[in-house]
Gaussian input, Z-matrix of N, CA and C with variables (Angstrom, degrees):
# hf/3-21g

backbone

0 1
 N
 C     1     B1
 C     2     B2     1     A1
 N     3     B3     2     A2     1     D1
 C     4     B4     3     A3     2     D2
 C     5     B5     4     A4     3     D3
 N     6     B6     5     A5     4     D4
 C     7     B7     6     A6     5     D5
 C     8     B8     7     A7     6     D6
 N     9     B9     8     A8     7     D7
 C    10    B10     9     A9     8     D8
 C    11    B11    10    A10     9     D9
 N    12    B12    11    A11    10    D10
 C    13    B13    12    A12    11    D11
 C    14    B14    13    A13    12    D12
 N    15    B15    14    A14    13    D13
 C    16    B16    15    A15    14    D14
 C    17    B17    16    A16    15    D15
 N    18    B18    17    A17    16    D16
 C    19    B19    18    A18    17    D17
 C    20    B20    19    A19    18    D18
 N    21    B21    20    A20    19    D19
 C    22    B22    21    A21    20    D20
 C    23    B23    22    A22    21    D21
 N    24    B24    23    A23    22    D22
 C    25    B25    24    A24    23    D23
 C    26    B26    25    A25    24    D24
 N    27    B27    26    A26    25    D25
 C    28    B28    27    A27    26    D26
 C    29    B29    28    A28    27    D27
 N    30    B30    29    A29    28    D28
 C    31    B31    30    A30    29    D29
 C    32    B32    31    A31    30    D30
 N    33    B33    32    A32    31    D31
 C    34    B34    33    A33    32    D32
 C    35    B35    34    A34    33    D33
 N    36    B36    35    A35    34    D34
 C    37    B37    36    A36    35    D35
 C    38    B38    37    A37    36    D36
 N    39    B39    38    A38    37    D37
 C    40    B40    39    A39    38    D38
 C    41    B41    40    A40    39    D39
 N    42    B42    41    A41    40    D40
 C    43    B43    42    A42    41    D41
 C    44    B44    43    A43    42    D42
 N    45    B45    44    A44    43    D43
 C    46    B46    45    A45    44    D44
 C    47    B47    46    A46    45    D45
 N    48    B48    47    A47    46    D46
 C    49    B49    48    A48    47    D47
 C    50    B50    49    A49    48    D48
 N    51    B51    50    A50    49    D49
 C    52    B52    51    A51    50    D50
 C    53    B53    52    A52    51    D51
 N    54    B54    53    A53    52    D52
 C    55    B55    54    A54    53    D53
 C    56    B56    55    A55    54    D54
 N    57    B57    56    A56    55    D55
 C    58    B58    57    A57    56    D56
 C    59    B59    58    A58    57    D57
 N    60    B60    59    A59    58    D58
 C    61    B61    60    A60    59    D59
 C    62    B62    61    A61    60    D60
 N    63    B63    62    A62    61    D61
 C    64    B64    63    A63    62    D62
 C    65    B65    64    A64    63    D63
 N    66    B66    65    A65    64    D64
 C    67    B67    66    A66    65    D65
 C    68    B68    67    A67    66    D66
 N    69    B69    68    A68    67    D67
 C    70    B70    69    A69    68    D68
 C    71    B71    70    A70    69    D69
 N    72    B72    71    A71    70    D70
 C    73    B73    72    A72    71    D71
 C    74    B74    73    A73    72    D72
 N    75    B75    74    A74    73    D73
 C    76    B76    75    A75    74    D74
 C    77    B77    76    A76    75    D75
 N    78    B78    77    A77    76    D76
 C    79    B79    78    A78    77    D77
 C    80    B80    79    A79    78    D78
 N    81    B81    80    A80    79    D79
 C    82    B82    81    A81    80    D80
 C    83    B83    82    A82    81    D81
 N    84    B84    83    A83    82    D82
 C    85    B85    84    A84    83    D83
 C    86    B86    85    A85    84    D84
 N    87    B87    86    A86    85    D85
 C    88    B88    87    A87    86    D86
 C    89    B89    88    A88    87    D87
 N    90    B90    89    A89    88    D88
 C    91    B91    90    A90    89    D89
 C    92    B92    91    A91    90    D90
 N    93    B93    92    A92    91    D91
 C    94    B94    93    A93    92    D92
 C    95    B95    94    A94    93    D93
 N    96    B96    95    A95    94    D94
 C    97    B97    96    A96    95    D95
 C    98    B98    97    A97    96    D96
 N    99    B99    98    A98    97    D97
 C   100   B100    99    A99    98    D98
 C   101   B101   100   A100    99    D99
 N   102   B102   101   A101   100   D100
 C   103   B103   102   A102   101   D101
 C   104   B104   103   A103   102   D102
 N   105   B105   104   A104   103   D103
 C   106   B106   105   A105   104   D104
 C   107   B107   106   A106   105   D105
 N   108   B108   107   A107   106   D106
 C   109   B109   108   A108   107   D107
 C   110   B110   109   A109   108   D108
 N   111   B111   110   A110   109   D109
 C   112   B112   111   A111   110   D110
 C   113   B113   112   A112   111   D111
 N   114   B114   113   A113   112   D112
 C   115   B115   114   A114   113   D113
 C   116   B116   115   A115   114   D114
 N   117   B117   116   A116   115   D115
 C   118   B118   117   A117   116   D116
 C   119   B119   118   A118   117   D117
 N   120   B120   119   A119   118   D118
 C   121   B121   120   A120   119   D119
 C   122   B122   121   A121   120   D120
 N   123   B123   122   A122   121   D121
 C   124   B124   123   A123   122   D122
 C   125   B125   124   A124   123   D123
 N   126   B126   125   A125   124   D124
 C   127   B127   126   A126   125   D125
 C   128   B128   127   A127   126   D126
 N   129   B129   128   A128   127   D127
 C   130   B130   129   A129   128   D128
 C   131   B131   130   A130   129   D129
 N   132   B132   131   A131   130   D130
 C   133   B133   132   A132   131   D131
 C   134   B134   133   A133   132   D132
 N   135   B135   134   A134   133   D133
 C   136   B136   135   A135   134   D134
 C   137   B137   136   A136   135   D135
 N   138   B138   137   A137   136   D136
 C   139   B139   138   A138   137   D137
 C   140   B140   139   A139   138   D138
 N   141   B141   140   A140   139   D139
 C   142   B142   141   A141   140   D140
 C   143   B143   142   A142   141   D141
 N   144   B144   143   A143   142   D142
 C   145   B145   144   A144   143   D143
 C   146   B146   145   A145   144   D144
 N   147   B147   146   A146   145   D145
 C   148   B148   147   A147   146   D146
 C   149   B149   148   A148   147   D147
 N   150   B150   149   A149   148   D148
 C   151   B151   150   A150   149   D149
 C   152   B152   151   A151   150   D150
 N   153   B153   152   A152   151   D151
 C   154   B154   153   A153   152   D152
 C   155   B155   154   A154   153   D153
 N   156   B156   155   A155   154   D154
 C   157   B157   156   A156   155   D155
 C   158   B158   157   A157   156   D156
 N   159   B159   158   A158   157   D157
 C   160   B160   159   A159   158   D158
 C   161   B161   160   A160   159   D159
 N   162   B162   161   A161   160   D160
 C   163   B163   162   A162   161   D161
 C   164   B164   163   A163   162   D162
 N   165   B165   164   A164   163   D163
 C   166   B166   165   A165   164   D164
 C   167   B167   166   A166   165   D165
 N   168   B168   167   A167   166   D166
 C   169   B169   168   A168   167   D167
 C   170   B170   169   A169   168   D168
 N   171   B171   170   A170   169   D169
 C   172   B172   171   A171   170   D170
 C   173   B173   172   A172   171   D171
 N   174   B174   173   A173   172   D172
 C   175   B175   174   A174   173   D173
 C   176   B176   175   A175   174   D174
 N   177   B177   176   A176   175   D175
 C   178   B178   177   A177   176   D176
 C   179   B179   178   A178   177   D177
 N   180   B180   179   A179   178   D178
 C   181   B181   180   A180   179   D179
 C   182   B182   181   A181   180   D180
 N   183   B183   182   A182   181   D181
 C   184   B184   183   A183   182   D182
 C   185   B185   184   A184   183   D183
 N   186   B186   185   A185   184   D184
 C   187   B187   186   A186   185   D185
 C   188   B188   187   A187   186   D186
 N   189   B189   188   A188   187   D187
 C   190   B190   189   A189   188   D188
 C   191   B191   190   A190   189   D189
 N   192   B192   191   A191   190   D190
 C   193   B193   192   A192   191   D191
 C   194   B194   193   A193   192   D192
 N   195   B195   194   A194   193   D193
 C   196   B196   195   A195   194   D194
 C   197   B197   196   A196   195   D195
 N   198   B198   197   A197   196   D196
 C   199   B199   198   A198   197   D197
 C   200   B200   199   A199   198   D198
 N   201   B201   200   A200   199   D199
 C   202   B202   201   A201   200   D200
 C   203   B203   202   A202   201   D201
 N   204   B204   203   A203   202   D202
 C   205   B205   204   A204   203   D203
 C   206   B206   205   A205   204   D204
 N   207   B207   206   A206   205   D205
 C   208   B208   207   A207   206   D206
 C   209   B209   208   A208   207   D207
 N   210   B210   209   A209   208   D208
 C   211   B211   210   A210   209   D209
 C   212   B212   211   A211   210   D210
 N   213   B213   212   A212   211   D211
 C   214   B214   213   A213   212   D212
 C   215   B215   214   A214   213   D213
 N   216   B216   215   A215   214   D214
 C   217   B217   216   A216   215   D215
 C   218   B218   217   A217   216   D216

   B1=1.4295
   B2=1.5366
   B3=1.1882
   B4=1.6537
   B5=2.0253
   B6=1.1229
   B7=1.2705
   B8=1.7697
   B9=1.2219
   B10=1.2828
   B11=1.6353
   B12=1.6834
   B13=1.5307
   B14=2.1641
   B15=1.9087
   B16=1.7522
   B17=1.6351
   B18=1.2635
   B19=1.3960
   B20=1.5345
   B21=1.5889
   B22=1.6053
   B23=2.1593
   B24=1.1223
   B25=1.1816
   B26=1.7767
   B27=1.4604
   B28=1.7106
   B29=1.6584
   B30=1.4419
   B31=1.3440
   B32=1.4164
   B33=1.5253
   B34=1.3313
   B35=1.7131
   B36=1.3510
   B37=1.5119
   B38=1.6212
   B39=1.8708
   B40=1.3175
   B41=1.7548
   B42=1.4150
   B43=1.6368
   B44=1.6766
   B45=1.3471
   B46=1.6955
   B47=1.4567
   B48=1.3703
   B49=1.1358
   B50=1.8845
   B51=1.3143
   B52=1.2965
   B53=1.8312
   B54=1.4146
   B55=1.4095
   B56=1.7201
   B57=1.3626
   B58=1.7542
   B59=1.7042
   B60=1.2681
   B61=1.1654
   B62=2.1041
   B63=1.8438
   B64=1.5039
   B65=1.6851
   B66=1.0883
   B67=1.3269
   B68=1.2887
   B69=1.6205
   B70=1.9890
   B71=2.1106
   B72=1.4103
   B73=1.3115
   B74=1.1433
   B75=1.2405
   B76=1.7420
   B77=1.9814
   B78=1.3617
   B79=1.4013
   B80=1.8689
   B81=1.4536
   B82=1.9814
   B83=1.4249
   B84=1.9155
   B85=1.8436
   B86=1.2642
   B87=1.6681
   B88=1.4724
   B89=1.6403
   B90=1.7192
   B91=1.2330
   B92=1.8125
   B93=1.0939
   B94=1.3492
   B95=1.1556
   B96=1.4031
   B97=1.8491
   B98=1.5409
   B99=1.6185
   B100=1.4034
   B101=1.6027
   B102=1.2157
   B103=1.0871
   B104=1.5874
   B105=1.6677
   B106=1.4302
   B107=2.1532
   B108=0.7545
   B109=1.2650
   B110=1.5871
   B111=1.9306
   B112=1.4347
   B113=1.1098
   B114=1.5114
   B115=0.9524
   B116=2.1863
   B117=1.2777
   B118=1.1682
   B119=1.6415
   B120=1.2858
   B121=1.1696
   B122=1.9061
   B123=1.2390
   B124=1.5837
   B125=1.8448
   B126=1.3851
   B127=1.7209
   B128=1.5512
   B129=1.4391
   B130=1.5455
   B131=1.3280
   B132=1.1799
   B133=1.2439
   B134=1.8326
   B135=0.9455
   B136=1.5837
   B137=1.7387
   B138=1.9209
   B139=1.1614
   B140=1.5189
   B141=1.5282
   B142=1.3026
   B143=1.4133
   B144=1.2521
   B145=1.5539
   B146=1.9792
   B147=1.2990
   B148=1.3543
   B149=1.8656
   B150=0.8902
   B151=2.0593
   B152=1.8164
   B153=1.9170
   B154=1.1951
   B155=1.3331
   B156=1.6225
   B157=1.3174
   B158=1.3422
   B159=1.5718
   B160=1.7133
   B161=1.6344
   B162=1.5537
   B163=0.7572
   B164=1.2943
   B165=1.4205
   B166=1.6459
   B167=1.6142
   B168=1.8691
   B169=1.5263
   B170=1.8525
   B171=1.5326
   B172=1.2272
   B173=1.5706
   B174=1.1358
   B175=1.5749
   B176=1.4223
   B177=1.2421
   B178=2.1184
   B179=1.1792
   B180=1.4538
   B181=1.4159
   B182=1.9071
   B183=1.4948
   B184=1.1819
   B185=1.5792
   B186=1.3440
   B187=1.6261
   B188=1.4801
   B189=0.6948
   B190=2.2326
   B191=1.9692
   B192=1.6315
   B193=1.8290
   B194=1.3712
   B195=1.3132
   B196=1.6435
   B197=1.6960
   B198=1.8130
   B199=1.5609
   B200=1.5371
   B201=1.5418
   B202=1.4364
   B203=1.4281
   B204=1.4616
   B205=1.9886
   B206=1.6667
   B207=1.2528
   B208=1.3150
   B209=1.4261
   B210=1.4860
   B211=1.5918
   B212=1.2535
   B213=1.4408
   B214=1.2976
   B215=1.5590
   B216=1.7385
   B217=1.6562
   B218=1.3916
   A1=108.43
   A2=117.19
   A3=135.30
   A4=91.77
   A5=126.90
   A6=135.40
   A7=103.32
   A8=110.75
   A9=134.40
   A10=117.61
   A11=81.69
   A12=96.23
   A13=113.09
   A14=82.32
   A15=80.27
   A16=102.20
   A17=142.78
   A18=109.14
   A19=124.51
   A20=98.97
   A21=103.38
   A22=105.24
   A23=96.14
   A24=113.36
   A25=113.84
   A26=111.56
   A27=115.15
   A28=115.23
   A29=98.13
   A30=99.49
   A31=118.63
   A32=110.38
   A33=102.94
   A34=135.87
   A35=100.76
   A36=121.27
   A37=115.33
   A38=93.25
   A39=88.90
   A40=129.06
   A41=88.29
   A42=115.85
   A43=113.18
   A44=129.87
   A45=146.85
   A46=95.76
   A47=137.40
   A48=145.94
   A49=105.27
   A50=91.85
   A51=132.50
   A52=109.17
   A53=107.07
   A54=145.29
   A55=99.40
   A56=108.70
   A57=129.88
   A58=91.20
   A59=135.22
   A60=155.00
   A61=84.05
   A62=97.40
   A63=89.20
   A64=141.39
   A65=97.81
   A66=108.33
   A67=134.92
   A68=90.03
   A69=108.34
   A70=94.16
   A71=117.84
   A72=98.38
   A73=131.85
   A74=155.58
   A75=127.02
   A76=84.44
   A77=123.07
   A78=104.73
   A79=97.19
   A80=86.16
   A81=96.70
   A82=106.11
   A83=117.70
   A84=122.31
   A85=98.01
   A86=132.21
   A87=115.94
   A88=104.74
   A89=117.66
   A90=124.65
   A91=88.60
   A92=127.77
   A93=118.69
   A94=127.91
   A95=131.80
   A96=138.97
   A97=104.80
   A98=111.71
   A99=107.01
   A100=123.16
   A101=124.06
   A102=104.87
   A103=125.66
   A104=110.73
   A105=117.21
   A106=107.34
   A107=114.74
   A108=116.10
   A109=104.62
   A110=109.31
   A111=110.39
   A112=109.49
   A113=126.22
   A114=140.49
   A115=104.19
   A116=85.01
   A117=114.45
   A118=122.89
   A119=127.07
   A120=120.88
   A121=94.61
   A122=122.42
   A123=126.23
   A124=88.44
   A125=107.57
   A126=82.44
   A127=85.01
   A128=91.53
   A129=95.95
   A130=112.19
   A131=112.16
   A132=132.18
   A133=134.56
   A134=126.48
   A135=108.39
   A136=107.68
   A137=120.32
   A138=108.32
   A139=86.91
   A140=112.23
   A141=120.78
   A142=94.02
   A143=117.17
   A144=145.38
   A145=84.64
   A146=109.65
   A147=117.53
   A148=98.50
   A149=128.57
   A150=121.20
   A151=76.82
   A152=86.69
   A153=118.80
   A154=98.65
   A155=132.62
   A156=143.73
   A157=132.45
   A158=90.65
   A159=101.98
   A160=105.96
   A161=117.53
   A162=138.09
   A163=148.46
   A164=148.13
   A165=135.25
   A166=95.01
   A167=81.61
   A168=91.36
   A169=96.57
   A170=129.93
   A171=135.74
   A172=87.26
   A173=126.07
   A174=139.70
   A175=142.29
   A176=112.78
   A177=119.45
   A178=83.13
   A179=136.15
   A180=154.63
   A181=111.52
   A182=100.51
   A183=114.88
   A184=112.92
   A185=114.85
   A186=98.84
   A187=107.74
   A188=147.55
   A189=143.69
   A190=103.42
   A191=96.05
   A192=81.93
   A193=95.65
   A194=142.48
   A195=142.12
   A196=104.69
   A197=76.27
   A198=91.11
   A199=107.00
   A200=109.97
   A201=121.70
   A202=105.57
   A203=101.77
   A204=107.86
   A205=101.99
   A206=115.48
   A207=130.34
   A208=111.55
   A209=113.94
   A210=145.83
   A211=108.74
   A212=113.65
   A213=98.73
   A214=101.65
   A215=113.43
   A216=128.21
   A217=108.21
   D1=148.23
   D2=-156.20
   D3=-84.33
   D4=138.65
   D5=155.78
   D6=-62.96
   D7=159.61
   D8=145.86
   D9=-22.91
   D10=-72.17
   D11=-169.98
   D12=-49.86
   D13=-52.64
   D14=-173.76
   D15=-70.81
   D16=-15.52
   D17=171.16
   D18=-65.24
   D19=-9.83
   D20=-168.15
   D21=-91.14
   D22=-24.14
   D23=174.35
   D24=-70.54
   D25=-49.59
   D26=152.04
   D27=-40.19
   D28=-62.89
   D29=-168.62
   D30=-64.75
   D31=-23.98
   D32=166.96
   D33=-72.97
   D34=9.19
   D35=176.50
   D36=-74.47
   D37=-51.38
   D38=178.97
   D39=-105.44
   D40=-17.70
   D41=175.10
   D42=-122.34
   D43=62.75
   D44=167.58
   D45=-30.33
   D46=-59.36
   D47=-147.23
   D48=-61.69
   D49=-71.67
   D50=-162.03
   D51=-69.87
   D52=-26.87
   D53=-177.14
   D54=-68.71
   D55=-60.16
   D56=-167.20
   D57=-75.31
   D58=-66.49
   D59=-131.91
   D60=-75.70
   D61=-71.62
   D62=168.58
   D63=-80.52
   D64=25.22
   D65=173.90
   D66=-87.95
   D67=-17.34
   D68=171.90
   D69=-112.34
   D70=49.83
   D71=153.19
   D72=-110.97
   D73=161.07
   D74=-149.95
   D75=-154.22
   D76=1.01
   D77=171.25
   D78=-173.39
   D79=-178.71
   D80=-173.69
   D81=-59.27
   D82=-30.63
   D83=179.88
   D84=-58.12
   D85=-56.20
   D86=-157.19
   D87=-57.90
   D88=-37.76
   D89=-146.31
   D90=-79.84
   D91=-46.46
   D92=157.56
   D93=-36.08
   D94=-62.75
   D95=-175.44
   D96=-64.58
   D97=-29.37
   D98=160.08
   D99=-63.39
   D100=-52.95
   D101=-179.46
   D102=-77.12
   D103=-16.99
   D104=156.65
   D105=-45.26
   D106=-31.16
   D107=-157.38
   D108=-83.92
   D109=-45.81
   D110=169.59
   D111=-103.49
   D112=51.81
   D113=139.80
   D114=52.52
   D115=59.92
   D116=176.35
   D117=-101.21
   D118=-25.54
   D119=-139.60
   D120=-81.68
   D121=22.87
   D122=178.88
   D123=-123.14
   D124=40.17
   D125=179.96
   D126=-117.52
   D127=172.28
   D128=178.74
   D129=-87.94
   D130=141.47
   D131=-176.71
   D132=-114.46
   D133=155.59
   D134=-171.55
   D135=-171.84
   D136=146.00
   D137=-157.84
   D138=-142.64
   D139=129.98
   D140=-156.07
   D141=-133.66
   D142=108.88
   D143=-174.09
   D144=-66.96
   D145=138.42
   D146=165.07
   D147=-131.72
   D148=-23.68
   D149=160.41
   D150=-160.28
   D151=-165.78
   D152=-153.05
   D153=-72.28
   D154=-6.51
   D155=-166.07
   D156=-113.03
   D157=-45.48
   D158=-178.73
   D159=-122.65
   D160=139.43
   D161=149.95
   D162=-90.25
   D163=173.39
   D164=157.00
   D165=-128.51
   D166=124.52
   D167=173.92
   D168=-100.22
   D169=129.33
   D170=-156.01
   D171=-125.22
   D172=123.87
   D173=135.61
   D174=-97.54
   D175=123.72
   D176=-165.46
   D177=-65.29
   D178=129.37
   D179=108.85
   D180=-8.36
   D181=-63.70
   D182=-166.07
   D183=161.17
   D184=139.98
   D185=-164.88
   D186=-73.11
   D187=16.61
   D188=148.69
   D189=-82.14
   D190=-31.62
   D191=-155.95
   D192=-93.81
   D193=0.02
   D194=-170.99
   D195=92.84
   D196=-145.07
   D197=170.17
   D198=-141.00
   D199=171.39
   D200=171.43
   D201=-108.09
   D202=131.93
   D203=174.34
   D204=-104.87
   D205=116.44
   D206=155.69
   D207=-90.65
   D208=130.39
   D209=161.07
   D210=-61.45
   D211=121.43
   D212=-174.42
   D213=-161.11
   D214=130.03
   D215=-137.27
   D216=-120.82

């Protein structure tokens, strides 16, 4: 299974921006104040149980840019 770190290192291949920005988040508050910040907090949102432990918290970008899947323990 992929660390933290190397998904951010992938993502910085195709998305640099977005790559740097999530690379210093350390819990679900940062991933919140982030999207407070790009003025996200009206996006759709959605939380997809993978076992009794881990989840993916997924946020719409915008309907052209997708979404972002956050790991979440």
């Amino acid at each position: 299974m992929k660390t933290y770190d190397q998904h951010c290192r992938q993502l910085r291949q195709t998305h640099p921006a977005l790559a740097e920005e999530f690379a210093r988040f350390q819990g679900v508050a940062e991933i919140l104040a982030w999207m407070q910040r790009r003025e996200l907090t009206h996006a759709r949102v959605d939380i997809v149980g993978q076992d009794e432990f881990e989840y993916d918290f997924l946020v719409e970008l915008g309907s052209e840019q997708g979404w972002v899947a956050f790991g979440i323990t």
